[in-house]
C-alpha positions in Angstrom: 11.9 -23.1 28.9 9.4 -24.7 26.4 10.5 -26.8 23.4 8.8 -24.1 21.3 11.8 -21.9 21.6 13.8 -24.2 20.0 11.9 -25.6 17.4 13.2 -24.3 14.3 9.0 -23.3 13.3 8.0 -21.9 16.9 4.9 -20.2 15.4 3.8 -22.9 12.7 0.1 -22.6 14.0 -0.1 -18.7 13.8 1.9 -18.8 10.0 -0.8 -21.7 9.1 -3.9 -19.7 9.8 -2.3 -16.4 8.5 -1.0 -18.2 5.5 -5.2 -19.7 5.2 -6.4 -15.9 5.9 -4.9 -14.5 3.2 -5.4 -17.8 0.5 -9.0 -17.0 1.6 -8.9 -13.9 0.2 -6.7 -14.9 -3.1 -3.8 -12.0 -2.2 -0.6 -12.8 -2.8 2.3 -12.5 -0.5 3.1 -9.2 -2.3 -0.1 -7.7 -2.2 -0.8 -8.4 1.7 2.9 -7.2 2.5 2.1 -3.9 0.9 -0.9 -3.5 2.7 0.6 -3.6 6.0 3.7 -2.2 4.4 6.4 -4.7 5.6 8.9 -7.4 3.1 7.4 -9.9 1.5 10.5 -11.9 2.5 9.2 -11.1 5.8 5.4 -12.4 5.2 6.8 -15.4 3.9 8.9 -16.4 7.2 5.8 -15.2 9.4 3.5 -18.0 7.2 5.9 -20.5 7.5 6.5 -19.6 11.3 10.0 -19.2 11.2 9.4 -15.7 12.4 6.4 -14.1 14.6 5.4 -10.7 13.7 5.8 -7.8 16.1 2.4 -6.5 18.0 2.1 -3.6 15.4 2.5 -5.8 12.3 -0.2 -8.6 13.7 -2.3 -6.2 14.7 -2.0 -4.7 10.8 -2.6 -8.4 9.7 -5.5 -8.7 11.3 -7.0 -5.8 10.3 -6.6 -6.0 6.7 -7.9 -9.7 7.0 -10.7 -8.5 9.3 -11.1 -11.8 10.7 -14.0 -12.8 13.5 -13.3 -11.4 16.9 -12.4 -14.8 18.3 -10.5 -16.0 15.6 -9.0 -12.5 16.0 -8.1 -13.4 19.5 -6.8 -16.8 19.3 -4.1 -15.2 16.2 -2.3 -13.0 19.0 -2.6 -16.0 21.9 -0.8 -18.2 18.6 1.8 -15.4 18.7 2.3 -15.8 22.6 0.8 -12.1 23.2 -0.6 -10.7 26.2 -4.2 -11.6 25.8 -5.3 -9.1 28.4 -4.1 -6.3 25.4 -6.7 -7.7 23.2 -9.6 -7.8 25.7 -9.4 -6.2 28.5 -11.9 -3.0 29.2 -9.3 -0.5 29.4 -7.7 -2.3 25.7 -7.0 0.5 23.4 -7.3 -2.0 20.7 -10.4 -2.7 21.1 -11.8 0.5 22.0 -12.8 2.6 18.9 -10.9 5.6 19.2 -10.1 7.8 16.7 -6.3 7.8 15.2 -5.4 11.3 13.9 -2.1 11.8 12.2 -1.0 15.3 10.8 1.5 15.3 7.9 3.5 17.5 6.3 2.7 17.6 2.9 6.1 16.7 0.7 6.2 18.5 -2.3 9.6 16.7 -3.9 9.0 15.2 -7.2 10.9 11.9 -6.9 11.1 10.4 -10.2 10.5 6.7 -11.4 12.1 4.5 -14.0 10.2 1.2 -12.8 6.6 0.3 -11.8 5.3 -2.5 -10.6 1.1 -2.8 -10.6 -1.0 -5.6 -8.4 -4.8 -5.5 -9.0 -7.1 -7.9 -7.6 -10.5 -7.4 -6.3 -9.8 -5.2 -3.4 -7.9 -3.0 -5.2 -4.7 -1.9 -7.3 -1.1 -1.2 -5.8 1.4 0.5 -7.6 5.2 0.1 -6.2 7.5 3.1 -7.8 11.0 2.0 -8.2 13.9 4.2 -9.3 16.6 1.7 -11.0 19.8 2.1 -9.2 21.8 -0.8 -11.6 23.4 -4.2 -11.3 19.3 -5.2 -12.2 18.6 -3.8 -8.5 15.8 -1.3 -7.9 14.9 0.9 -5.1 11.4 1.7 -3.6 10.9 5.4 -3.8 7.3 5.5 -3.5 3.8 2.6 -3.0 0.8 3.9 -3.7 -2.7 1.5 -3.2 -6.2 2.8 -4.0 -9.7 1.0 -5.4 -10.2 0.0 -8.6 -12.8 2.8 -9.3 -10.0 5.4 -8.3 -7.6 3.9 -10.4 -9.4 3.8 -13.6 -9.7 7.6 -13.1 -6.1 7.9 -12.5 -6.1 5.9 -16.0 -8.1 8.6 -17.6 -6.4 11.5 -16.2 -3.1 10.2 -17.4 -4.1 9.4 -20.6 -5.4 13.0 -20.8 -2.6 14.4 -19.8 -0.3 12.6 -22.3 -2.8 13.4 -25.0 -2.3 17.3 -24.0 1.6 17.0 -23.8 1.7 15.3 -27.3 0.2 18.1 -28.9 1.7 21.2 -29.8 1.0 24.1 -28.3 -1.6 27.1 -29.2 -0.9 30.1 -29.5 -3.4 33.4 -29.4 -3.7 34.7 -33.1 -1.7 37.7 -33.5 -4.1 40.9 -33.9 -5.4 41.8 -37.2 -4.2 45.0 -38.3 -6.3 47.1 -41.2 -4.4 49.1 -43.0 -7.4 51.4 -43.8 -7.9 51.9 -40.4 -4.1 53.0 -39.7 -3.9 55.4 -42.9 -7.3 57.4 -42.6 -7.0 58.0 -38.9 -3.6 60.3 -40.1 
């Protein structure tokens, strides 16, 4: 067996270069774990390389930082990967091959006491969070988009509020002319 399995940071090169990846691209821990959707807490031991991230989650990292294709490679060698799943000619991943996913639309309302917002230049992420007490909060919904989309999500809701605030109309009741009424008897 290799000293690397028992060094207490095994994967110190791969956590260094994903750590420089994402500094590169001024994200925060936060905003790249939302991304590919997995614990900050998590990030953080991968970047320190206490921990090295399952296939799925580097190939996620590696998408969202888009890195060259030999930088690419040498990230999942760091991680101790197959590299014959990154380059062979029968690789799905590199292969460009559609992904179709069908889901069923969900039409619950879940409600939200809490958000938290990230923007930076790539985009804005907004974590819903239901307040469940003792100051602890749980995740009920993360929703990222571009900037451009979420000024218009901006407008909407200020619309929307504007609309709610006021009271509402009614249709005028129909005028009735007495004239009318009497001379038609």
């Amino acid at each position: 067996m290799s000293d690397q399995k028992y060094n207490s940071t095994p994967y110190k090169k791969l956590g260094f270069r994903l750590k420089r990846l994402r500094e590169s691209m001024h994200e925060s821990l936060d905003e790249v774990s939302g991304a590919v959707e997995i614990e900050a807490e998590k990030l953080a031991r991968i970047e320190k390389g206490e921990h090295c991230p399952s296939e799925d989650v580097l190939l996620l990292l590696i998408s969202h930082f888009d890195p060259q294709e030999e930088e690419a490679v040498q990230l999942w060698e760091l991680a101790g990967y197959d590299q014959s799943n990154m380059s062979g000619n029968n690789d799905e991943l590199t292969q460009s091959k559609p992904i179709v996913m069908l889901l069923q639309p969900d039409s619950r309302i879940m409600y939200s006491d809490v958000v938290n917002v990230v923007a930076n230049q790539q985009g804005v992420v907004m974590n819903f969070l239901q307040a469940q007490g003792n100051n602890q909060a749980t995740p009920i919904a993360r929703v990222g988009m571009s900037q451009e989309q979420a000024m218009r999500v901006f407008e909407a809701l200020g619309h929307s509020l504007k609309r709610a605030q006021q009271p509402p109309r009614f249709l005028p009741a129909p005028e009735v002319n007495l004239d009318d009424t009497n001379s038609s008897q």
